[in-house]
Phi, psi and omega in degrees: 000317180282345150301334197259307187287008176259329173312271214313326196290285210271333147344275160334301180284336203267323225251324180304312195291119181319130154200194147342318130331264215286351172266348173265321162309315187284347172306289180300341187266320151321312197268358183055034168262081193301315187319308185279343166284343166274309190312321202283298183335308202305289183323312204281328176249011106344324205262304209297321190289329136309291174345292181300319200277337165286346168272338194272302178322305179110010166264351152322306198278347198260334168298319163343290166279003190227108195296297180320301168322263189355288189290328169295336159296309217279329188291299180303320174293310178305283177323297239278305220278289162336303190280354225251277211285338165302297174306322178292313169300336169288345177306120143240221215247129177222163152339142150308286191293350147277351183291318178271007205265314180288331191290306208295299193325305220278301185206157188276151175299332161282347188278329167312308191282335205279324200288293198306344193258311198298322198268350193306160185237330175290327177293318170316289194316332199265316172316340173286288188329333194238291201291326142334261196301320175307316192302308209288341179270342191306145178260143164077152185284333158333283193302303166315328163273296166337300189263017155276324133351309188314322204258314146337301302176289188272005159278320199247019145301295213271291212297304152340296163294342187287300159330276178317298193311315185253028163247000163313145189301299201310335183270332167323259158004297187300301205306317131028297197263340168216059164281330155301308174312313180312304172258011133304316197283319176309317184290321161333301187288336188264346156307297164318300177317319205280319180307321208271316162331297178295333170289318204132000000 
C-alpha cells in the first residue's frame, strides 16, 4: 500500500508539472473545444497506459538500452513536438468554430494526445527509474494493474479539472481576448520542448 500511495504522489506532481501534455489540452480548452480537449485526454492516457504495460513486460527497459530503439523515439517524439508548436504558431485567429474545423483538418485530438505521450522520451526514463521497479515489488497481478492505472488515472484526473475549470463561461470570455498570444506562447513552448527533446 505505501508503494502505491508513493506512485499515485509522484504521479499526481509529475501530471501538475507544465509540459507538452497540459499545452495541447489547454490549447483546445482556450479555442472552447471542451470536447477535444477530453478526447486529447483520452490519447494522453492511452499512451500513459502503454507506457505501464511496456514496462510491466520489460520492454521499456529493453527500449532503453538499446540505441536503435531508443534514439528514433526521441526524434519522432522531438519532430511530433516541433510540428505541433509550428502549427499553432502559425495558426491564425479565427472563430471557435473555424478554429476547430481547422484542428479536425491538421490532426485528430486523440491522435494528438496518443502521439505527444507516447514518443516522449522522458516519460520513457521515468517509468524505467520509478514504475519499473515498484511493479516489480508488486505481489499479483491485481496490483500490478492498480499500479498500471495509477499514472493513467492522475493524468487524466489533473488534466480534467483543468478543462472544467477553464471552461467557465466568464474565463471563456476573458480568455477571448488574449487567446492569440496564448497560443503563440503554447507553440513557442512545445518548440522549445522539441528542441530540448531533440538534443537529449
Amino acid at each position: 500500500m505505501n508503494e502505491w500511495l508513493l506512485l499515485a504522489g509522484i504521479c499526481f506532481m509529475g501530471a501538475m508539472i507544465p509540459g507538452a501534455n497540459t499545452a495541447i489540452v489547454l490549447r483546445s480548452t482556450l479555442n472552447g473545444d471542451k470536447r477535444g480537449a477530453f478526447i486529447t485526454v483520452c490519447g494522453l492516457s492511452c499512451a500513459l497506459a502503454l507506457h505501464a504495460t511496456f514496462s510491466m513486460v520489460g520492454l521499456t527497459a529493453l527500449i532503453s538500452k538499446t540505441p536503435a530503439l531508443y534514439e528514433p523515439i526521441r526524434w519522432l517524439g522531438s519532430a511530433y513536438l516541433l510540428y505541433m508548436g509550428i502549427t499553432y504558431l502559425l495558426t491564425r485567429a479565427k472563430s471557435k468554430d473555424e478554429n476547430s474545423e481547422a484542428d479536425n483538418q491538421l490532426q485528430h485530438p486523440f491522435i494528438t494526445g496518443l502521439m505527444v505521450s507516447l514518443f516522449n522520451p522522458k516519460l520513457l526514463l521515468m517509468f524505467i527509474a520509478l514504475f519499473s521497479q515498484i511493479v516489480d515489488a508488486a505481489h499479483g497481478w491485481p496490483q500490478k494493474l492498480l499500479y498500471g492505472a495509477t499514472p493513467m488515472l492522475a493524468e487524466a484526473c489533473w488534466l480534467s479539472l483543468i478543462i472544467l475549470l477553464l471552461s467557465q463561461p466568464k474565463l471563456q470570455a476573458g480568455m477571448q481576448r488574449v487567446r492569440k498570444g496564448i497560443e503563440r506562447l503554447i507553440g513557442g513552448g512545445l518548440i522549445l520542448l522539441g528542441i530540448k527533446v531533440g538534443l537529449g
